[in-house]
N, C-alpha and C positions, 0 to 999 in steps of 0.2 A: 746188485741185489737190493740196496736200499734205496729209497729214492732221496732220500733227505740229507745223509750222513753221507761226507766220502768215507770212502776205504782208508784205511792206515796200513802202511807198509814196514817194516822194520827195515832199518838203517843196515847196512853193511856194518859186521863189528870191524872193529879197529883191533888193532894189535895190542895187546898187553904189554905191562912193564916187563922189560926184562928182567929175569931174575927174582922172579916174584916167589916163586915155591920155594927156591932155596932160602932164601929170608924166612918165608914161614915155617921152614921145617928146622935152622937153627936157632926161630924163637921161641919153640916150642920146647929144644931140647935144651936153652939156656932157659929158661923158667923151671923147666921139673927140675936142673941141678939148682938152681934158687931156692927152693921150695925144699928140697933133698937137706944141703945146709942151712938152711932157716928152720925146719920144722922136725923134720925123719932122723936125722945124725945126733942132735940135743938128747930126745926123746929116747934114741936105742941107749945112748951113754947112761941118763940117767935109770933104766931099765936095769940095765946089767949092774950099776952100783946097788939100788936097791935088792938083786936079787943076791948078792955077795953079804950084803947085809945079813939079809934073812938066813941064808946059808951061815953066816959065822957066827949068831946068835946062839948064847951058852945061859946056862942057867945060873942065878945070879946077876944077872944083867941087868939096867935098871931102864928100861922104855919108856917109850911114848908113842901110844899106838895113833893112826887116823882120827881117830875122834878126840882125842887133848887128854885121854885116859894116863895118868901115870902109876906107872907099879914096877915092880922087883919080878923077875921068872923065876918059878919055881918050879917050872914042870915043861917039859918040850916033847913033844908029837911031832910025825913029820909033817901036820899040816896045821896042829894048833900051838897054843903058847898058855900057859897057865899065869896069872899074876898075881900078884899079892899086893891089893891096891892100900889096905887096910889092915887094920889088925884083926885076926880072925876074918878077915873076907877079901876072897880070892874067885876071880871072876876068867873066864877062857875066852880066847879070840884064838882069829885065823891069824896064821904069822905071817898071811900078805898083807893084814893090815898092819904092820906096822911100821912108823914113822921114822923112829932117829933111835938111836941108843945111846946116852945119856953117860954121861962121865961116871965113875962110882962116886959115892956121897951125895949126889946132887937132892935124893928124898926126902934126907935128913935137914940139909940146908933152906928147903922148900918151906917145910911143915913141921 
């Protein structure tokens, strides 16, 4: 057809490594367990401690929420937490925020 250009023909393919797919299909499945213990297993553990937290938090308790807020519970909802940061002032969060629950006395020690 052309007058200038030859043609170009593709080559006969060659045969592939053996064993190619099954390599890529157990490097695939050795990385998502990689990945599974490096990032997914940490993550659910620390999940489940924090919601046992939450679940055994009593009133009396002396927190520290998400935000570096410290206070005493005075008051518990099943989805908030009342606290007593102050004297005479007492401010509500959700009780998924919060952070740690603090030895008894540490407020007094603080402040």
């Amino acid at each position: 057809m052309s007058l200038f250009i030859n043609s170009a023909y593709a080559q006969d393919a060659g045969v592939g490594p053996v064993g190619g797919d099954m390599f890529q299909i157990l490097f695939l499945v050795g990385l998502f367990a990689l990945f599974y213990f490096i990032a997914i297993r940490p993550q659910r553990k620390r999940q489940k401690e924090h919601t046992k937290m939450v679940s055994e938090l009593n009133k009396g308790d002396e927190v520290v929420t998400t935000s570096g807020i410290l206070g005493k519970v005075t008051a518990l909802d099943d989805n908030y937490m009342t606290l007593n940061v102050a004297n005479n002032v007492e401010m509500k969060f959700q009780r998924v925020h919060l952070h740690a629950v603090l030895p008894k006395g540490t407020l007094k020690t603080i402040g």
